[in-house]
N, C-alpha and C positions, 0 to 999 in steps of 0.2 A: 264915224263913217264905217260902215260893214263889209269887211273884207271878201266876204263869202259871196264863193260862182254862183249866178244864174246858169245851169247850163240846160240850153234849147237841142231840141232833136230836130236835124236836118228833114226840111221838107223832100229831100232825097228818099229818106229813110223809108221801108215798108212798115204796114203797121202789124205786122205777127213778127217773129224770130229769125226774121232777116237781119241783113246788115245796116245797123245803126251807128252813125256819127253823130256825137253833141258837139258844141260847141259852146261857150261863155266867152263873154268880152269883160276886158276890162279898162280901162281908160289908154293906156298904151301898149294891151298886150290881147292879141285874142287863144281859147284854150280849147285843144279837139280831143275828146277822149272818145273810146266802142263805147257806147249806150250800156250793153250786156257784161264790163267790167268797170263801174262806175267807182272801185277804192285801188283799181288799178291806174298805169302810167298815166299820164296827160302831156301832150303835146303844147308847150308857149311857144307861140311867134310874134314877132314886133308886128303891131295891124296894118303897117305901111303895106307888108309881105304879106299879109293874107287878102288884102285890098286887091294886091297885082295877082294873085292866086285867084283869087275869084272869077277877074277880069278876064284871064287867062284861061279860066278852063270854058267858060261860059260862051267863047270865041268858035271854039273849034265846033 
């Protein structure tokens, strides 16, 4: 089994040198890193939490 992210760019994102968020999931964790520093940090959060995050922002 292959441990290595898929990461997808937010259909948020612009497509020139604007602001980019990726994203990769992976079975109990989802991962958000800038597009534009991709061997830079990465954000994990448990997907329960990006589930209610989504939910959440999509409301307002």
């Amino acid at each position: 089994m292959s441990t290595e992210l898929i990461w997808l760019k937010s259909s948020y994102s612009g497509g020139a040198a604007g602001d980019c968020v990726e994203v990769a999931t992976h079975p109990h964790t989802v991962h958000v890193r800038d597009s534009k520093r991709p061997q830079g940090p990465a954000l994990a959060v448990p997907a329960v939490a990006w589930a209610q995050f989504v939910v959440f922002t999509s409301v307002g």
